[in-house]
N, C-alpha and C positions, 0 to 999 in steps of 0.2 A: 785427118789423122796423118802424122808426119812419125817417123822410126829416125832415131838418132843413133847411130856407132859410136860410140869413143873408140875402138878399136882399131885403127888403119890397118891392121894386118890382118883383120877379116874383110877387109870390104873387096875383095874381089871375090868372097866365097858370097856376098850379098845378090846376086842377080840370081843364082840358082837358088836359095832358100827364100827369096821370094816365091818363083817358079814354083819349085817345091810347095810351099803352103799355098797357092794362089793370091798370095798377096797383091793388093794392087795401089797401093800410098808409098810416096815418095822416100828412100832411105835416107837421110845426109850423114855425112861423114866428116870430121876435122871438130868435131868440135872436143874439147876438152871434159877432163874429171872437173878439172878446176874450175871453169866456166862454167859447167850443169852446177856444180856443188855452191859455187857463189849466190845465181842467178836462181836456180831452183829447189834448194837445198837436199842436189842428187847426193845417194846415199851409198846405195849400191846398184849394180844392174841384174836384171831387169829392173826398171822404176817405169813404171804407168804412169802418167801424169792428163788430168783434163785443166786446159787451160783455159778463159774467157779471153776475150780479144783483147782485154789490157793487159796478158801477162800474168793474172791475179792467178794460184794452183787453186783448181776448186776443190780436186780431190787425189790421194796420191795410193799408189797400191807399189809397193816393192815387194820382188821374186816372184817364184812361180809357182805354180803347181796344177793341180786337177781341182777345177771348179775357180781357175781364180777369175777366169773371163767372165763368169756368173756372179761374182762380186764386183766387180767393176762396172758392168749392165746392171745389175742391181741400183748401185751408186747413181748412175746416168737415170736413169728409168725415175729414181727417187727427185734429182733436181729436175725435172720436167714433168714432175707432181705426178708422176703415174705409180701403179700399186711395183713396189720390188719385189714382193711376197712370194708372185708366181715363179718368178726370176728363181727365188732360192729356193722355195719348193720344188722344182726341175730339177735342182744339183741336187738338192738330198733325196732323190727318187734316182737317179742317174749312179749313186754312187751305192745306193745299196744293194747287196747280194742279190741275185735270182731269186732265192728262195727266201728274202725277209717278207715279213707282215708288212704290211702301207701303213 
């Protein structure tokens, strides 16, 4: 996993929000809107991207929210032929109230 900035003017807040999350994959920085948008058809940021070693986008997930790293896993889980069901079953258990029915 590699984290791309377009932003130069955050990348010195980047070593502590790693820190922060425990992140531990490499950030780069200098790369363009123009250059993601050409090359990868970046859209806006956050953009997710799983790529194969030629390049090829297997699967693309833009913005954020609650539950979206469960669609993403999900996504991954499904190209390496394993069930995603439990995946999404987890987030709709995770997001519902204390006191709903199962």
């Amino acid at each position: 996993m590699v984290a791309i900035n377009v932003s130069e003017s955050q990348a010195k807040m980047i070593p502590e929000w790693m820190k922060e999350k425990n992140f531990r994959f490499p950030v780069l920085v200098g790369a363009t809107r123009e250059f993601l948008s050409s090359k990868y058809d970046h859209r806006g940021s956050p953009t997710n991207l799983l790529v194969d070693s030629e390049g090829r986008v297997l699967f693309r997930h833009l913005g954020y929210g609650t539950g979206g790293e469960k669609i993403i896993e999900a996504e991954i889980r499904s190209m390496l032929g394993l069930d995603p069901s439990e995946v999404l079953e987890s987030a709709a258990t995770e997001k519902a109230p204390p006191d709903a029915e199962p």
